[in-house]
C-alpha positions in Angstrom: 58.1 131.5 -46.1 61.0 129.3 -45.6 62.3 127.4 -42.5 65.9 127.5 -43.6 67.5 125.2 -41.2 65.1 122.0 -42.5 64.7 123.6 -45.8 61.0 123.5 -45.7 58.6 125.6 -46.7 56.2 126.4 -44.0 54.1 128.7 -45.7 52.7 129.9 -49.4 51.2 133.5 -49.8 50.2 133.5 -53.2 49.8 137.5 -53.4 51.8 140.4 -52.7 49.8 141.2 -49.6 50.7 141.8 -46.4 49.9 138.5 -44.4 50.1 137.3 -40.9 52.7 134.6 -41.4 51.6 132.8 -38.0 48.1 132.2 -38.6 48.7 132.3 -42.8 46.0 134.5 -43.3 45.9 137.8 -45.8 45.7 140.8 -43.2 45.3 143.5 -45.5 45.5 143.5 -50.0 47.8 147.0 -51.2 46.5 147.8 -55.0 48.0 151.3 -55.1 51.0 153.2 -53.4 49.3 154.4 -51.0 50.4 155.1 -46.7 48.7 152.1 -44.7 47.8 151.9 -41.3 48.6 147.9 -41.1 47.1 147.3 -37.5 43.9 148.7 -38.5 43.7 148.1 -42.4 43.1 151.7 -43.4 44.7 153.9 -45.8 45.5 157.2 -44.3 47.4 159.0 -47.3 46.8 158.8 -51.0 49.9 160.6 -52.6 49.4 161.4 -56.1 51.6 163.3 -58.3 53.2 161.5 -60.7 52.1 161.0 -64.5 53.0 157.6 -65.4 53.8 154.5 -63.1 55.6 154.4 -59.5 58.8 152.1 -59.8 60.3 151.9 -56.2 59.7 153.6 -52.6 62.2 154.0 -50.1 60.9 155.3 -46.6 63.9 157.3 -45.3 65.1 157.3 -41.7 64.1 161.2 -41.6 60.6 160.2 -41.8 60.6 161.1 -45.4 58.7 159.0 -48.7 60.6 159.2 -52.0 58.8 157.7 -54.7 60.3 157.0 -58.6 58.5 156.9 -61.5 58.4 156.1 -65.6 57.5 159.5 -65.6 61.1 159.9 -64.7 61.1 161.8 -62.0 61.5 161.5 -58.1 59.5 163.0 -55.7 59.8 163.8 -52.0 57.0 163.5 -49.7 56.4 163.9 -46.3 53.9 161.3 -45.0 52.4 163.2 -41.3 50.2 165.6 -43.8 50.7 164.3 -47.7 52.7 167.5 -48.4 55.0 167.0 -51.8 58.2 168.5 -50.8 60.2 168.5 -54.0 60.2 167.2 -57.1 64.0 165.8 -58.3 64.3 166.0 -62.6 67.4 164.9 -64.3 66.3 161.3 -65.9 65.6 161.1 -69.6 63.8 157.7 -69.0 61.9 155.5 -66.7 63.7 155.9 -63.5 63.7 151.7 -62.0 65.8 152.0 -59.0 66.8 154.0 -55.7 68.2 153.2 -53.1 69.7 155.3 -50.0 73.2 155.5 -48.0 71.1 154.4 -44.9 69.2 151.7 -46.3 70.7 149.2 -44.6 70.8 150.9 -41.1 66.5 151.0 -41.7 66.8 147.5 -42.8 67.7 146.0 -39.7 66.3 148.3 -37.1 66.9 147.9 -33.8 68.7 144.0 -34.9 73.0 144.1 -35.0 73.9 141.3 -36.6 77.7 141.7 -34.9 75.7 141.3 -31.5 74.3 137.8 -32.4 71.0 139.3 -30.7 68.5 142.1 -30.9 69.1 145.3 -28.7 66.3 147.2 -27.6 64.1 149.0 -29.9 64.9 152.6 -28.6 68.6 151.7 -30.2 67.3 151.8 -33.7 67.4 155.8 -33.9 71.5 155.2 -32.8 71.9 152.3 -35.0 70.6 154.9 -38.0 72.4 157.8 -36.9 75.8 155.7 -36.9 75.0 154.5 -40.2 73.7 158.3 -41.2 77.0 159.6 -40.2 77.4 163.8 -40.4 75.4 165.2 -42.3 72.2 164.6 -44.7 71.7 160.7 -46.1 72.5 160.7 -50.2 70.3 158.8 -52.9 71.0 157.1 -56.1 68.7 156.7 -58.7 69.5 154.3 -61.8 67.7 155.0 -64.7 66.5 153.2 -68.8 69.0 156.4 -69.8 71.5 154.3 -69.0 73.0 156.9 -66.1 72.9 157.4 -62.3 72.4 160.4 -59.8 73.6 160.9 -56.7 71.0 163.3 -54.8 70.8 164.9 -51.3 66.9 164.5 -51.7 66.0 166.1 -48.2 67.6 169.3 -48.8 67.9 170.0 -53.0 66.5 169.3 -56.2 69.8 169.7 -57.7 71.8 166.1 -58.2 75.3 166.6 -56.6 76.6 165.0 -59.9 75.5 162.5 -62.8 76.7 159.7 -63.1 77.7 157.7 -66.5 79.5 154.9 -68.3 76.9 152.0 -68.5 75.8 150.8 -72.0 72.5 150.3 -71.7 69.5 150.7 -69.1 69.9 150.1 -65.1 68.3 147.2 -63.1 69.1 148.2 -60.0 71.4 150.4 -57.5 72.7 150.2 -54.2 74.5 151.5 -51.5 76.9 149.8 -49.4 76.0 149.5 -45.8 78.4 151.9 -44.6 77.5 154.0 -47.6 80.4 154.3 -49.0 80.6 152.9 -51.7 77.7 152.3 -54.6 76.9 149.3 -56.9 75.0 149.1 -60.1 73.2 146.6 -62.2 72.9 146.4 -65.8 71.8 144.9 -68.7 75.1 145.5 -70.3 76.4 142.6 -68.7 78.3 144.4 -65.7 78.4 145.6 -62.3 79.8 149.2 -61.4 81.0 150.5 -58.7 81.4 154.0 -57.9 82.5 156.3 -54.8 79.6 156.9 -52.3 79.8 160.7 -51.4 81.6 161.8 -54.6 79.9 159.7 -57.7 83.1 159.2 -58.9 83.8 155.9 -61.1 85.5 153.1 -58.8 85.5 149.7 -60.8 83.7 147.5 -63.5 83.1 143.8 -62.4 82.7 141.6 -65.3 82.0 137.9 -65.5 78.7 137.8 -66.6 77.9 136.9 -70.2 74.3 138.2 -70.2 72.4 141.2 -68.2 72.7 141.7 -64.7 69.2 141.6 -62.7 70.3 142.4 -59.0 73.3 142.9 -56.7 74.1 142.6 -52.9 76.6 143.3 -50.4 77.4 141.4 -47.7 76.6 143.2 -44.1 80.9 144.1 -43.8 81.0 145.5 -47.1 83.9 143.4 -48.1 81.8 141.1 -50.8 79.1 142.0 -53.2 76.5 138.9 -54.5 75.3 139.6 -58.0 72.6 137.2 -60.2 72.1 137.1 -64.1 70.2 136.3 -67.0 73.0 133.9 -67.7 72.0 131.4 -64.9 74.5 132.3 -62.2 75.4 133.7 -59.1 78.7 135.7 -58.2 80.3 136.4 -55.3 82.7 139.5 -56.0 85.8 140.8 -53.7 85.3 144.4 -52.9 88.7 145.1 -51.8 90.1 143.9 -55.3 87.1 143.9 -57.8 87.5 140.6 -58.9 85.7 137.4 -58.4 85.9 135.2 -55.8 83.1 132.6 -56.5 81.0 131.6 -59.2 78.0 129.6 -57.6 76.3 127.6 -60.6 73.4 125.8 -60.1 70.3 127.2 -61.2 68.6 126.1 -64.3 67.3 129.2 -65.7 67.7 133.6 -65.3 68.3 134.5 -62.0 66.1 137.6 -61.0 66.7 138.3 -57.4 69.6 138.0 -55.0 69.8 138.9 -50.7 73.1 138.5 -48.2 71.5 137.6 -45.3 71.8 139.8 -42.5 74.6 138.3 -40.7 77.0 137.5 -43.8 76.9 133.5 -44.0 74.3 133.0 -46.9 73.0 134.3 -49.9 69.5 133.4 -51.5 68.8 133.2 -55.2 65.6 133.0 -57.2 64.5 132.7 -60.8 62.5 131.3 -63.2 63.2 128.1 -62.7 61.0 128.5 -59.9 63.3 127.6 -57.2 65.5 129.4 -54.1 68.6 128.2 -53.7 71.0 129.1 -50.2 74.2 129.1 -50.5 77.0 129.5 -47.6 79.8 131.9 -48.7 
């Protein structure tokens, strides 16, 4: 835990726990996917379905659980009683990566970073709704196949289309925040971008020289922050697909990228064992 104005670190938690970052103590250890009740400690669901390893878990705004797997499927539970709703089957390979058209409204809650402040917790159902917009939320799902699918995972098992053009396997996927448009990661040195509602091919950013770990966009949609095996970062215009900033610096693979919420920074990480913040 970093205090980014002095550049400090104020705090190391040396497990992936969840922790109470005041007092630095380990509140509760998670070994299994499993539904937590964080205040007092307790499982209350154990959801169990799939045949190989869970991959990533997105919590939808509809009070939904969708969970993806090396088994390569998705499923759709709904956490009040445990009940598996659907099953979603397309993938020939380990499905890595999901991510939903109102992720970012669930990111930041009841928090609007264009009101420099937060708003009261009762707005967060209106902040997702806006976000949400008519209609049901989509998914994408990248995949080791090399392909995406756009789903409507509340309603259908059926993906509203696949989604191709990638050499080789998917790192990671991800709506913009006002989901319309989508960006993928791959190890075949680019990023992707495709048409939110439709599926449909948009763009190919390439700068890279080696695979690309993990993209995102900043919180007005109009830049897009990806980091690389290759030891860089990039900052990439959405309005003309090209790139706008090439942010050098780090000594080794970058693995993980963030825009923070209110569009000034991004934060990169690697194996050179350091963050760096940089102000775009």
């Amino acid at each position: 835990v970093w205090d980014i104005v002095r550049g400090l670190c104020t705090l190391t938690l040396s497990h992936p726990q969840v922790w109470d970052i005041v007092r630095g103590l380990c509140t509760l250890t998670l070994s299994h996917p499993q539904v937590w009740d964080i205040v007092r400690g307790q499982c209350t669901l154990t959801l169990s379905s799939h045949t190989q390893g869970v991959t990533s878990i997105r919590w939808s705004g509809d009070d939904l659980i969708y969970s993806a797997s090396q088994d390569r499927t998705i499923k759709v539970w709904r956490p009040s009683d445990g009940v598996l709703c659907r099953t979603l089957q397309g993938h020939g390979h380990w499905v890595n990566s999901m991510a939903l058209s109102t992720d970012y409204a669930t990111r930041i809650g009841a928090w609007d970073p264009a009101l420099q402040g937060k708003t009261q917790s009762h707005d967060a159902l209106t902040v997702y709704n806006k976000y949400k917009g008519v209609g049901e939320e989509f998914m994408v799902s990248g995949s080791d196949d090399f392909t995406l699918f756009l789903w409507h995972p509340a309603k259908s098992n059926k993906p509203v289309c696949r989604m191709t053009g990638h050499q080789q396997l998917i790192n990671q996927v991800m709506f913009s925040p006002n989901g319309r448009k989508i960006a993928s990661a791959s190890f075949d040195k680019s990023v992707k971008v495709w048409d939110g509602k439709s599926g449909k091919f948009v763009a190919t950013l390439r700068g890279h020289v080696r695979a690309v770990y993990q993209i995102s966009w900043s919180a007005d949609c109009k830049l897009l922050v990806s980091g690389s095996s290759d030891s860089t970062v990039k900052i990439w215009c959405m309005r003309t697909f090209t790139l706008l900033q090439d942010l050098p610096g780090h000594a080794d693979e970058v693995y993980t990228v963030d825009w923070s919420p209110c569009g000034t920074k991004v934060v990169s990480g690697g194996k050179d064992k350091v963050l760096k913040i940089w102000r775009v």
